[in-house]
C-alpha positions in Angstrom: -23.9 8.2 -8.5 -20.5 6.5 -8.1 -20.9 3.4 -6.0 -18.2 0.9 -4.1 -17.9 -1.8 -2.9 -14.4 -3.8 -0.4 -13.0 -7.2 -1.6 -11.9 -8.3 2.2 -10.9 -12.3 3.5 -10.5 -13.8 7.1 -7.3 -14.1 6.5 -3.8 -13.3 4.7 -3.7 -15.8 1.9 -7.2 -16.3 0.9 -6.4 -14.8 -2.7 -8.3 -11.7 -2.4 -5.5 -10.0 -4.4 -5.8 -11.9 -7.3 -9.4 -12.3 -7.5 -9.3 -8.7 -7.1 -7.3 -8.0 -10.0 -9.0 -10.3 -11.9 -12.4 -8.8 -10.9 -11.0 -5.3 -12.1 -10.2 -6.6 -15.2 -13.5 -9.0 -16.1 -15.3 -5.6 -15.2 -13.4 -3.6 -17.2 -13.4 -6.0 -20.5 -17.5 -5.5 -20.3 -17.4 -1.6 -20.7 -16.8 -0.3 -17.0 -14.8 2.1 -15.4 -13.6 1.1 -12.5 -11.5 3.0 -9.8 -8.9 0.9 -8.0 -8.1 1.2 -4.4 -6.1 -0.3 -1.6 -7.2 -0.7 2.5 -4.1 0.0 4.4 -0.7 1.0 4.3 0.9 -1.0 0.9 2.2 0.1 -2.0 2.9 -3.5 -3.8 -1.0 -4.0 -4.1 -1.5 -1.2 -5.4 0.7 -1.2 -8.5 -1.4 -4.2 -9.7 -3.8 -2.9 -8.4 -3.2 -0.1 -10.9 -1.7 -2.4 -13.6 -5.5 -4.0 -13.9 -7.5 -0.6 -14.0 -5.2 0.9 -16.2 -6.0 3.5 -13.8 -3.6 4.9 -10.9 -4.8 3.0 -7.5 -5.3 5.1 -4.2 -4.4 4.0 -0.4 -7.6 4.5 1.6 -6.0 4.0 5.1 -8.3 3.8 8.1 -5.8 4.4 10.9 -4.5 7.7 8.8 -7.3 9.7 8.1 -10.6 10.4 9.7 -14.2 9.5 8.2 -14.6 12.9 6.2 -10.9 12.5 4.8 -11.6 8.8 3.5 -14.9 9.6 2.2 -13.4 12.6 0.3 -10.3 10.8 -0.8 -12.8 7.6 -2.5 -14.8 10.3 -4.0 -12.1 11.9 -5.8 -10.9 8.6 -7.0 -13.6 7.2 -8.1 -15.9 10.8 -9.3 -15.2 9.7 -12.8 -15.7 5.8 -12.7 -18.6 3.4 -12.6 -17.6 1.5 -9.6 -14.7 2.1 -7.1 -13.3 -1.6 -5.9 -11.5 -1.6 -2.6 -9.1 -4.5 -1.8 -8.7 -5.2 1.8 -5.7 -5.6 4.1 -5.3 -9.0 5.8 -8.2 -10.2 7.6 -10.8 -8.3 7.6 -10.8 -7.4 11.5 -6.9 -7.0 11.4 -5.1 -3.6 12.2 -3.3 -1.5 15.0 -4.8 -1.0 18.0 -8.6 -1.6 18.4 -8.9 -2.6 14.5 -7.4 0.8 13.5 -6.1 0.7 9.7 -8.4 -3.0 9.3 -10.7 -3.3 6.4 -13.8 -3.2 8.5 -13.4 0.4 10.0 -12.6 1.1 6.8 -16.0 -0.5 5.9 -18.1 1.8 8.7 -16.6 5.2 7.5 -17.5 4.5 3.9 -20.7 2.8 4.3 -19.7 0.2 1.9 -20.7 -3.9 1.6 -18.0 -6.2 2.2 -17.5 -9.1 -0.2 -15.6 -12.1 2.0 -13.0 -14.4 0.2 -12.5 -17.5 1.6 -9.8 -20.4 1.3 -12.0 -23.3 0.9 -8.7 -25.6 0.8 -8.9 -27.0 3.8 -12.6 -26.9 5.1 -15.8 -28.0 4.3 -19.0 -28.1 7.0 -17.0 -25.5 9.3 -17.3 -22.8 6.2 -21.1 -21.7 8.2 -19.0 -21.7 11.9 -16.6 -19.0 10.2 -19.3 -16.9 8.3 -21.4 -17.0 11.0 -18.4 -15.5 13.2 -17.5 -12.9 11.1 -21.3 -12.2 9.9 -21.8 -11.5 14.2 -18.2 -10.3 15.3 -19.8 -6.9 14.1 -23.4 -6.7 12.8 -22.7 -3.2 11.7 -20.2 -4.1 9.3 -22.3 -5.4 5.9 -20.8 -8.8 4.9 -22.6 -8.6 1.5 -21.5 -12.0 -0.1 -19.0 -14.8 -0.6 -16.7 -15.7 -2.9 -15.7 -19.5 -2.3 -12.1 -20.1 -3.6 -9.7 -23.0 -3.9 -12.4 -25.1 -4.1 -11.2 -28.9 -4.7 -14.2 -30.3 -6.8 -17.6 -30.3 -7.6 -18.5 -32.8 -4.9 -16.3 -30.4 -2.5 -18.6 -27.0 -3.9 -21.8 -29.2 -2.6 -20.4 -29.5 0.4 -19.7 -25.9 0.9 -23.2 -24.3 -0.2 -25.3 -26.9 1.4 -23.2 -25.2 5.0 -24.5 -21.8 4.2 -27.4 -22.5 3.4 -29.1 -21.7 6.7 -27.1 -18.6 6.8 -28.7 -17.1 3.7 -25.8 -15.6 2.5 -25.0 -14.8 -1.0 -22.7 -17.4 -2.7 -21.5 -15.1 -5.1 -19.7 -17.9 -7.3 -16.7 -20.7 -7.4 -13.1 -20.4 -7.7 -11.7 -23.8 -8.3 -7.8 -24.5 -7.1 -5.7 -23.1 -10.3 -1.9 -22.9 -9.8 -1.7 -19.9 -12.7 -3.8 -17.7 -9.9 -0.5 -17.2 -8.1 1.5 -14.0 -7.6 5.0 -14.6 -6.2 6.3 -13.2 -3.3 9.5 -11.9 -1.8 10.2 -10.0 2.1 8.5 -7.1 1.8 5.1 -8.8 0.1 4.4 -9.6 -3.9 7.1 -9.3 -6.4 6.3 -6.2 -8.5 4.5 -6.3 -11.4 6.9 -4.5 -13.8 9.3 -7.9 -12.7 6.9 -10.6 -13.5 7.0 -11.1 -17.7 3.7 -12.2 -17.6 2.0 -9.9 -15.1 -0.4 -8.8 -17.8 -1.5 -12.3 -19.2 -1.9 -13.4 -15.4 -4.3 -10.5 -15.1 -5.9 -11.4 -18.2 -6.3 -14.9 -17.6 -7.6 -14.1 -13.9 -10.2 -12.3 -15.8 -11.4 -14.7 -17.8 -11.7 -17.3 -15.0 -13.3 -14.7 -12.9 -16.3 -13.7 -15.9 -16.9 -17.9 -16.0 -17.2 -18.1 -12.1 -18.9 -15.3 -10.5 -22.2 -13.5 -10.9 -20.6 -10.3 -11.9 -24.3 -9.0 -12.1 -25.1 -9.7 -8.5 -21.5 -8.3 -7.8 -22.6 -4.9 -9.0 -26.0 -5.3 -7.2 -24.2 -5.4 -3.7 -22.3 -1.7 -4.4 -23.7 1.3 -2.3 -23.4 4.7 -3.4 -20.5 6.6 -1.9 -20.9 10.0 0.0 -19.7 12.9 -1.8 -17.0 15.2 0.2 -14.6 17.2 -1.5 -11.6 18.2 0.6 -8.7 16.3 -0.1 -6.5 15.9 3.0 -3.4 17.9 2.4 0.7 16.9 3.3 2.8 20.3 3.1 5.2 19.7 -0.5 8.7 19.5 0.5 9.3 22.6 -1.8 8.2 24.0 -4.7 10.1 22.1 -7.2 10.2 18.0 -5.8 12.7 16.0 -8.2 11.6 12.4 -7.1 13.2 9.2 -7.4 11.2 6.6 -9.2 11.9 3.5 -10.9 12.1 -0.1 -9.3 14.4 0.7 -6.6 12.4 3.4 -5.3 8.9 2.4 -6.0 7.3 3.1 -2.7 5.1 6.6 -3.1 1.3 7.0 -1.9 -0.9 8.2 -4.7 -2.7 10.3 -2.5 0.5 12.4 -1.4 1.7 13.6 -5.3 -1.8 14.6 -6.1 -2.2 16.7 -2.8 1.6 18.8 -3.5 0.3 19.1 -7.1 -3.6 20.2 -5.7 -1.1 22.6 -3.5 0.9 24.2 -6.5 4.0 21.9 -6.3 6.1 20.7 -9.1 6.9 17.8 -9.4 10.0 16.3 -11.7 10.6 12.0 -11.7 14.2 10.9 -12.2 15.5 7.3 -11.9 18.7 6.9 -10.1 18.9 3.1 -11.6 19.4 4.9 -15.2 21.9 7.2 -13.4 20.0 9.8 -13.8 20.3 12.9 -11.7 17.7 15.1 -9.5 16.6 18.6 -11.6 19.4 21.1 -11.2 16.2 24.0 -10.4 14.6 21.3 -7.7 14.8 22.6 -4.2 13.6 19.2 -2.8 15.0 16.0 -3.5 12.8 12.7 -2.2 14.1 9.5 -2.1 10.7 7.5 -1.5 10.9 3.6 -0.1 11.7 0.4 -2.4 14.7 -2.4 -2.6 17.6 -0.8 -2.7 19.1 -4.2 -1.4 18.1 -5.8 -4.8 19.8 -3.4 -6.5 23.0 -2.1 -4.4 25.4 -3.4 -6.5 23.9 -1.3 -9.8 23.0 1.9 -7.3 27.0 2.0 -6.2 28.0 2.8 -9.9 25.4 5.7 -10.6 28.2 8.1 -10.0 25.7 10.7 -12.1 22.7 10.1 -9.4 25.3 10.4 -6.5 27.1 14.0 -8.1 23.0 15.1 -8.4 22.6 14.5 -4.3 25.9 16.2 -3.6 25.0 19.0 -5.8 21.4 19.2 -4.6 22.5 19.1 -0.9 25.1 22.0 -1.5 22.9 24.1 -3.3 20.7 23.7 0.2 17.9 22.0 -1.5 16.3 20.1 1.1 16.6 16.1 0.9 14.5 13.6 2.6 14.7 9.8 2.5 12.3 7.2 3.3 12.9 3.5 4.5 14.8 2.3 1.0 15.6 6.2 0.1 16.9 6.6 3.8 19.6 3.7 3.0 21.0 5.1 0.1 21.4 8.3 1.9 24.5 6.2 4.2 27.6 5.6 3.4 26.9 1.8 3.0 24.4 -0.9 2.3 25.3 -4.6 2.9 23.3 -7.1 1.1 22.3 -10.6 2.1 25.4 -11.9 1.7 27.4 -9.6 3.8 29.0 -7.2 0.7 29.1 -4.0 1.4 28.2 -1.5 -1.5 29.1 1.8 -1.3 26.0 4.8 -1.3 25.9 8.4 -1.0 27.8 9.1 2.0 25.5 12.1 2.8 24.5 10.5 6.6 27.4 8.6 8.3 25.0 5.7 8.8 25.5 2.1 7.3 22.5 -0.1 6.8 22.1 -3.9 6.2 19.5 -6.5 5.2 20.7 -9.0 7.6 18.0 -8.9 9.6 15.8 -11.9 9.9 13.0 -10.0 12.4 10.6 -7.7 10.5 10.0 -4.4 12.1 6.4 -3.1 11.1 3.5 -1.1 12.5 1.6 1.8 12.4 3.3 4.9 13.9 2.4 8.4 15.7 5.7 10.7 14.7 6.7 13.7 16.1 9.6 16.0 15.0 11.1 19.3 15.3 13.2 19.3 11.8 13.2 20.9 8.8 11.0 19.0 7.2 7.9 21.7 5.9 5.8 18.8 7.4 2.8 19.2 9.9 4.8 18.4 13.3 2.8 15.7 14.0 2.2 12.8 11.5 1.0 9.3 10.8 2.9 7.2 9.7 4.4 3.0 9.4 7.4 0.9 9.4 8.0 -2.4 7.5 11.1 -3.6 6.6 14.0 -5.7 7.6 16.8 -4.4 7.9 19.0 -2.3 10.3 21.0 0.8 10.9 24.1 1.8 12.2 23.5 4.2 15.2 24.6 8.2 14.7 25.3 10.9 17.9 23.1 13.2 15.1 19.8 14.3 15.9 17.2 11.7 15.5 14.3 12.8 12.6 11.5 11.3 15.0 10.4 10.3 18.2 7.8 7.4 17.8 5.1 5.7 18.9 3.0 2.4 18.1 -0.7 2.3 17.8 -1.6 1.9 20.9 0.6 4.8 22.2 3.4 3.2 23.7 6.7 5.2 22.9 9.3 3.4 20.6 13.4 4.5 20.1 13.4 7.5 18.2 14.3 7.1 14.6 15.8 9.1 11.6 18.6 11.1 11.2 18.6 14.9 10.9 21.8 16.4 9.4 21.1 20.3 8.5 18.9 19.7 5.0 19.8 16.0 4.8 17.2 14.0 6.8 15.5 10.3 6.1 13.9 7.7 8.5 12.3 4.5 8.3 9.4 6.0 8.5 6.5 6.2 5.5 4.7 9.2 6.4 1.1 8.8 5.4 -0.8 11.7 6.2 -0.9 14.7 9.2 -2.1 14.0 12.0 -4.9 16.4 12.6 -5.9 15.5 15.8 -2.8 17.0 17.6 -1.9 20.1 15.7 
């Protein structure tokens, strides 16, 4: 029987990512499968995520799907593998409203042990004040065992187990302070792996740091078994043929929602609009997922191939939908950082710019009354930062945060040309 286990931290920062990955990895290099999988709503973790399995990663999302749908969802990811590893979502208690989306209700639907990352850097005695706080915060959530990283020295190590001692909790090994344990970052989270040369060797070299400082034995002990469920929670395919843009600028696509449209008899056709490439002529959906178009605006206003296809598709009455990154390039304009406009589709009259300094993010309960072959009501989040240009069109959505309260509707509908800022996640199948 498949078991599992959740990486987690107190906190954004602790380097539960990388030791993670490198976790993945050291696992892997002794024989074992392991199924990768990320708490919450990101897509950049997962790609390494992925990257270190050599297996596609999966979004297990707590505030999006019920107990029954998560444990059916970590079943079918990991059916096949030895041990499915679950990285958590900033600290461990974090999420929407009432913890919804954090790693430890993501913890009590699964059943699973949490293993606890810490940043040693700048403590030493208070280490047992913090364990002890999160070891009684919720004493139904299993805090299996610790992982002490960016320790300082031996001396400093002492220090920290001689604290927990008299909590009697399992120090499951050392990470000293190593600058090559560093993934860069950018606005929207970690730089993508496919952009950092040496994405592999850092995972590699994780790995090796990783088998000579943690009992990967007593790691394995801590897994529970996971509870077998087998209906996949399904999203409605935008048609039966979905071309879909993927490459770097539009990177942003939950595992979880291709293999449902395939499970459902979609197919599905990848194109990259950065190699001016255009949608399938026979699709009769066009999706233009989330990602940086602002990185790339410059190169996306030349594809004049990719920008015939959309014209082409949306004459041919093929439906086209565009999320976040995929809404921009839907406008007429994007304007980068430095205020230089770059032309885009011109399929909304909308023009969008990353001049923003104020990230909008969240969780968020959408409703809408489009085209879209969509349940009506849906789960969803924001995360980005930049703006739009306001329309007299029909918004795509009216909104609201996790804890209910109603937000500006957002999207544009205009006939089978829609997009928001929305990432739709799942339906919501407590209000259909």
């Amino acid at each position: 029987m498949t078991k599992g286990l959740i990486i987690a931290a107190p906190n954004s920062g602790s380097g539960k990512t990388i030791i993670s990955l490198s976790l993945i990895r050291a696992l892997s290099n002794i024989g074992l499968k392991i199924a990768p999988a990320k708490s919450g709503p990101d897509y950049i973790d997962g790609q390494y995520l992925s990257l270190a399995a050599n297996s596609p990663a999966i979004n297990l999302d707590d505030f999006a799907f019920g107990e029954k749908e998560l444990q059916s969802l970590s079943y079918s990811q990991a059916k096949d593998a030895d041990l499915l590893l679950i990285e958590g979502a900033m600290g461990l208690f974090d999420g929407g409203a009432n913890g919804a989306g954090s790693s430890a209700n993501l913890a009590l639907k699964l059943s699973l042990p949490i293993i606890l990352v810490i940043d040693c850097s700048s403590m030493a005695q208070s280490i047992a004040a913090l364990i002890f706080g999160f070891k009684n915060y919720n004493k139904d959530i299993n805090i299996a065992g610790v992982i002490l990283n960016k320790v300082a020295s031996i001396r400093h190590e002492k220090m920290l187990r001689e604290a927990l001692e008299p909590l009697k909790i399992t120090v499951l090994g050392t990470i000293y302070k190593n600058d090559a344990l560093k993934i860069k970052s950018r606005h929207l989270g970690l730089t993508l792996p496919n952009e950092i040369a040496k994405a592999e060797s850092l995972i590699s070299q994780g790995a090796k740091i990783i088998a000579n400082s943690l009992d990967l034995d007593s790691i394995l002990a801590l897994a529970l078994p996971l509870k077998k469920q087998n209906n996949i929670p399904q999203l409605a395919p935008l048609g039966q043929h979905i071309a879909i843009a993927k490459d770097d600028c539009f990177a942003f696509i939950y595992q979880h929602i291709l293999l449902s449209w395939q499970t459902q008899g979609a197919q599905i056709s990848f194109f990259s609009p950065l190699n001016n490439e255009a949608p399938n002529s026979e699709a009769d959906a066009v999706f233009l997922p989330g990602g940086y178009p602002e990185l790339y605006a410059q190169k996306l206003a030349n594809c004049d191939v990719f920008f015939k296809g959309l014209i082409d598709a949306a004459n041919r009455n093929a439906l086209i939908y565009g999320e976040c990154g995929g809404f921009m390039v839907l406008g007429e304009s994007l304007i980068d950082k430095n205020g230089t406009s770059h032309k885009m589709s011109g399929l909304l009259p909308i023009s969008s710019a990353i001049n923003s300094p104020k990230r909008i993010l969240g969780y968020r309960h959408l409703s809408h009354k489009s085209p879209l072959p969509f349940a009506k009501n849906l789960l969803g989040h924001e995360f980005h930062y930049s703006t739009c240009t306001k329309s007299k069109l029909p918004a795509l959505f009216s909104a609201k945060d996790s804890y209910g309260e109603k937000l500006l509707n957002i999207g544009i509908i205009k006939d089978n040309i829609m997009g928001s800022y929305a990432h739709i996640i799942s339906a919501n199948s407590e209000t259909q």
